[in-house]
C-alpha positions as CSV (number, residue, x, y, z in Angstrom):
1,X,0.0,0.0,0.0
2,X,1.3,3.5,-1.0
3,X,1.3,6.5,1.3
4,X,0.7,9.8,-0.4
5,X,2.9,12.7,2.0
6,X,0.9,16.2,1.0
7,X,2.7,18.3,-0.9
8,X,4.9,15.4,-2.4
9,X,3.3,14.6,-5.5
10,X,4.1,15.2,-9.3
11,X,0.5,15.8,-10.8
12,X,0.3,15.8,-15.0
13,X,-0.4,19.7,-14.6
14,X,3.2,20.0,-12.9
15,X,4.8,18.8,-16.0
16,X,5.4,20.9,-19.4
17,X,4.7,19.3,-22.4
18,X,3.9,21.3,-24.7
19,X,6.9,21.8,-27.4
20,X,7.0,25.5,-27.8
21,X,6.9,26.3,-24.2
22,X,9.9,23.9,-24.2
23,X,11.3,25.8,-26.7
24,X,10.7,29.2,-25.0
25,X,12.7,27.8,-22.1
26,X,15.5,26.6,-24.0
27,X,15.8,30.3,-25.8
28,X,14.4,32.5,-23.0
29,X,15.6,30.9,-19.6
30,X,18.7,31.3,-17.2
31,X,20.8,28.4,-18.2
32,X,22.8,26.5,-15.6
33,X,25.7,24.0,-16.1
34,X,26.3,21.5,-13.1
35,X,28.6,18.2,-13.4
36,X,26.6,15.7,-16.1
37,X,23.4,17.9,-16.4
38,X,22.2,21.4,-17.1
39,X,19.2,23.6,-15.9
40,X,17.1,26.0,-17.5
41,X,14.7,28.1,-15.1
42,X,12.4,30.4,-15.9
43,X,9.9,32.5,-13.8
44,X,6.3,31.6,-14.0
45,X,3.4,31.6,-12.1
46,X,3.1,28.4,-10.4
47,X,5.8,25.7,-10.4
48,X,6.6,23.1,-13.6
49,X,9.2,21.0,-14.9
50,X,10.1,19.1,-17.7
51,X,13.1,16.0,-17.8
52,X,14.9,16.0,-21.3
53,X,17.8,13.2,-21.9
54,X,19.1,13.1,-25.2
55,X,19.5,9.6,-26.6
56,X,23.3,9.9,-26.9
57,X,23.4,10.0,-23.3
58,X,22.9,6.0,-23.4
59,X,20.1,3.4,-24.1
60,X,16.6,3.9,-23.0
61,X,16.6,2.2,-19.5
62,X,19.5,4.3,-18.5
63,X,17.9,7.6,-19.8
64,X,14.8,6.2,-18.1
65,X,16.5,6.1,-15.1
66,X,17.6,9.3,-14.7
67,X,14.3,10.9,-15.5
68,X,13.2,9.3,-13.1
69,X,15.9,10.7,-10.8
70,X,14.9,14.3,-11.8
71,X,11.4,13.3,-11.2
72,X,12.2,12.4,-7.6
73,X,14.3,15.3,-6.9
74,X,11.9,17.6,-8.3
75,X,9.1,15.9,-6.5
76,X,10.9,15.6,-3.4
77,X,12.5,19.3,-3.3
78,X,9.5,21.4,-5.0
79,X,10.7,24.6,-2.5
80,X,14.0,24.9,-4.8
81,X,12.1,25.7,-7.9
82,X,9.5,28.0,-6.3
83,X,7.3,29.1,-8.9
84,X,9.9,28.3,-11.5
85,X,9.7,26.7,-15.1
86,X,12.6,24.3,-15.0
87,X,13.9,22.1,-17.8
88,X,16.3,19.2,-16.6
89,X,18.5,18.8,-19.5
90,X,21.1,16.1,-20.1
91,X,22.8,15.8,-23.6
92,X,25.0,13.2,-24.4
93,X,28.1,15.7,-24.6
94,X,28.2,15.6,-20.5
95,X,29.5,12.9,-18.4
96,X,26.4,11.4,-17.2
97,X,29.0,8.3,-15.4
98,X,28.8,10.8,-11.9
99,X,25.0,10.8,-12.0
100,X,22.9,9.6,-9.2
101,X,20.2,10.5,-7.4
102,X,22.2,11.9,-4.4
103,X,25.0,13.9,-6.7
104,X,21.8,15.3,-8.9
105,X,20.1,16.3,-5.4
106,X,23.9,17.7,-4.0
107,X,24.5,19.8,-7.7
108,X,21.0,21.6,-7.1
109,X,21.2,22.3,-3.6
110,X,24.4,24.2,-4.3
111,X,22.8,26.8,-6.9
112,X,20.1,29.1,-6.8
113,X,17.9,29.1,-10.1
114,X,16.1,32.5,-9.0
């Protein structure tokens, strides 16, 4: 049986989707290189995100994995992206061997994306 903790949930509305507000964030918001991963934020009115791994990074279950990574940390940690768009963006140009769930969680601690 699952328990639900308030506040800790990733509903569909929380996600962006929709390719040309993707877009906008990729042209229009504050880009920020950490170790194997990069962020784009953007002010909005409530808080989103979207997870973006580019196939180079490796084969679909371990590009699987770390969305689900960022899923968790964004889930988790919704305070550090107050009313923030934020694009989770790994290419397959970064070393993506470092990546956990603890060092993703570590990396965005560290910076402020307001």
């Amino acid at each position: 049986q699952r328990r639900h903790v308030s506040g800790e949930s990733l509903s569909k509305n929380e996600i962006i989707r929709n390719s040309d507000e993707i877009r906008d964030l990729f042209q229009n918001g504050n880009l920020i290189h950490l170790r194997g991963f990069s962020v784009y934020g953007k002010p909005a009115l409530k808080t989103r995100a979207c997870f973006i791994v580019s196939k180079k990074a490796g084969n679909a279950v371990f590009r699987n994995k770390i969305k689900r990574w960022f899923r968790e940390v964004f889930r988790k940690n919704k305070t550090l992206f107050a009313e923030l768009d934020v694009m989770f963006y790994v290419s397959g140009k970064q070393d993506t061997s470092q990546l956990s769930f603890h060092h993703i969680l570590d990396e965005l601690k560290m910076v402020d994306l307001h």
